[in-house]
Backbone bond lengths (Angstrom), bond angles and torsions (degrees), N, CA, C in turn:
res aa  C-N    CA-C-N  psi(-1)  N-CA   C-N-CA  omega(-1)  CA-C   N-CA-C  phi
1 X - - - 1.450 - - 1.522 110.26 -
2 X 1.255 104.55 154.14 1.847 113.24 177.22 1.153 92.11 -130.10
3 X 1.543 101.88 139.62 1.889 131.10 156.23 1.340 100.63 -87.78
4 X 1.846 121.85 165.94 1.325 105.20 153.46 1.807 79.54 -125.48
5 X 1.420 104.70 158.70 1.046 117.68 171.41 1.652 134.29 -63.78
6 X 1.473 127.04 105.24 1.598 114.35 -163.32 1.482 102.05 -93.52
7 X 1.218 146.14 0.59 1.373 121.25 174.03 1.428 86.49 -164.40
8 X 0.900 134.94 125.87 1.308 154.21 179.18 1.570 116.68 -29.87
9 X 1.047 139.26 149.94 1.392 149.86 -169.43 1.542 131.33 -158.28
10 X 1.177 124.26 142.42 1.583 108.07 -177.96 2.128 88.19 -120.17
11 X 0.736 95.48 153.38 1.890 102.36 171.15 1.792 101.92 -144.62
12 X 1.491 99.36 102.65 1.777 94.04 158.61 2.097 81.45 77.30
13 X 1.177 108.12 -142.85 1.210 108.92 -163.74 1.136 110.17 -113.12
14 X 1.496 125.96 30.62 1.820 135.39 176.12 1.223 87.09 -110.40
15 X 1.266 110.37 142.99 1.683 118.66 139.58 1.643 113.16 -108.87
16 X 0.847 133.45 154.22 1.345 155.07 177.16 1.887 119.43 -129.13
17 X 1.916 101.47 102.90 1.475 90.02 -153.68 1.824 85.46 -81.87
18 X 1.272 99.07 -178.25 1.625 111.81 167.32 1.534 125.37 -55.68
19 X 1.238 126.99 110.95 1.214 126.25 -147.57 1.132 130.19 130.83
20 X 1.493 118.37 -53.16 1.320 151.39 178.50 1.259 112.73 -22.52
21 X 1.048 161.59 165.82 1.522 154.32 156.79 2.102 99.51 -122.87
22 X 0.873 103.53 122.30 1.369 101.82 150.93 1.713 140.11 -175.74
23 X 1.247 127.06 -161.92 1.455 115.57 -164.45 1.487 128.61 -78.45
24 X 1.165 135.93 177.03 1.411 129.43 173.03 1.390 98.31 -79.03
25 X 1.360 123.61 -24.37 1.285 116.42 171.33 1.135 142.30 -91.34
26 X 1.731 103.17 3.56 1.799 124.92 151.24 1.124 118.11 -35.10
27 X 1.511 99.56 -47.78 1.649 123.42 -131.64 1.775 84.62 -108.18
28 X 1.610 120.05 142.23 1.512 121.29 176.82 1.555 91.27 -74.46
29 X 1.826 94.83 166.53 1.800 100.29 173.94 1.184 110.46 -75.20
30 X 1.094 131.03 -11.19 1.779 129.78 -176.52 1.195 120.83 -82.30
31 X 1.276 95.25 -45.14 1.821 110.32 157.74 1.163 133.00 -58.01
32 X 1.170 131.62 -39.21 1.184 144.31 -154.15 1.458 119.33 -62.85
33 X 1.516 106.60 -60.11 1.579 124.47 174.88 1.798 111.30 -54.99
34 X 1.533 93.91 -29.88 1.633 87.22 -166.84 1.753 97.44 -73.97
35 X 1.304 121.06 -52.13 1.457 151.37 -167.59 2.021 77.83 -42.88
36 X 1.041 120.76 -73.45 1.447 124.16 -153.81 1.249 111.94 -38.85
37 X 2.049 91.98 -65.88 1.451 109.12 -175.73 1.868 115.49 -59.50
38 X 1.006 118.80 -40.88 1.570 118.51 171.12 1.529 115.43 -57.94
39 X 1.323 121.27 -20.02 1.578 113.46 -179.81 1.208 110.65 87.17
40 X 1.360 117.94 39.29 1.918 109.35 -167.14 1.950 74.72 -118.11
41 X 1.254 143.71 -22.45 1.491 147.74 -156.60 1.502 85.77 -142.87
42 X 1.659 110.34 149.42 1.157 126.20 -179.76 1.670 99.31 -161.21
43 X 1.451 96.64 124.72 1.382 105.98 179.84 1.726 110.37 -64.22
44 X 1.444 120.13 144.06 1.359 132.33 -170.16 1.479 98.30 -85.01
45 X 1.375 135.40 106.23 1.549 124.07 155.04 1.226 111.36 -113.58
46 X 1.287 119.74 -157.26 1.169 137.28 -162.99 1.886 98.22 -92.58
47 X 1.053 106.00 -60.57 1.614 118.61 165.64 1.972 117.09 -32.17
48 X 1.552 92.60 -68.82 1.588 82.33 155.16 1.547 144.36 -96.26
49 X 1.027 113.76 44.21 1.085 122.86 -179.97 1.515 101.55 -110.97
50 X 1.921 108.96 -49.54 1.400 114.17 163.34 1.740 111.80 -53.15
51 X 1.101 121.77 -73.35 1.531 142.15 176.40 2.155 90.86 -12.26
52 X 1.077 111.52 -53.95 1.579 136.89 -143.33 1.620 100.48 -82.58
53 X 1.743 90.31 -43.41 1.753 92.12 -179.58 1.583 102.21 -85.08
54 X 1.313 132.72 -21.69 1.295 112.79 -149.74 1.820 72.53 -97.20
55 X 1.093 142.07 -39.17 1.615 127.17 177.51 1.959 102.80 -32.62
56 X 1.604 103.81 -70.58 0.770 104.13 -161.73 1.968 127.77 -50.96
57 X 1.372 90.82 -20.58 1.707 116.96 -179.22 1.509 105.19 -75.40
58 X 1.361 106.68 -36.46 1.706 102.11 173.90 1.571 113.47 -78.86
59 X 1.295 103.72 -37.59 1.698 112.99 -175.48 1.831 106.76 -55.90
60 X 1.629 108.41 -34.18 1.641 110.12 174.94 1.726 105.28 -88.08
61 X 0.969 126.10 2.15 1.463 131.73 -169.71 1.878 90.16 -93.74
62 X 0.951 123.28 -33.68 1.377 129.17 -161.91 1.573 90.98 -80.48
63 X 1.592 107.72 -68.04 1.217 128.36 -161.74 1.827 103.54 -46.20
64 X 1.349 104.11 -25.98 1.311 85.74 -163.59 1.617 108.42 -106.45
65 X 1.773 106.53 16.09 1.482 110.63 -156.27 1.547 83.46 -109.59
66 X 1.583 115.01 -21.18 1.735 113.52 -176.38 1.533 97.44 -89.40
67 X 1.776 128.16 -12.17 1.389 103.69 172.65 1.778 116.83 -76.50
């Protein structure tokens, strides 16, 4: 499984900016559960990936209705 990273984080001596994609095994086991449930990590599916593109399709739909 992949998270992508929602607000930036450092753990130990990585940081991981917002954006980031990475493993459950980036992330320590102690950490992990808390990181999920708070919304700072978000598991990668199929759902958001769609969810993510169609944001981004409205966000240029705007952009191009204010040029």
């Amino acid at each position: 499984m992949k998270f992508e990273v929602i607000s930036g984080i450092t753990i130990k001596d990585k940081e991981f900016k917002a954006g980031t994609t990475v493993t459950k095994s980036d992330i320590p086991k102690k950490s992990f559960a808390w990181l999920l449930d708070q919304g700072i990590i978000v598991e990668i599916t199929k759902d958001y990936i769609e969810k993510k593109l169609q944001k981004a399709v409205k966000s240029d739909e705007v952009k191009d209705e204010e040029e």
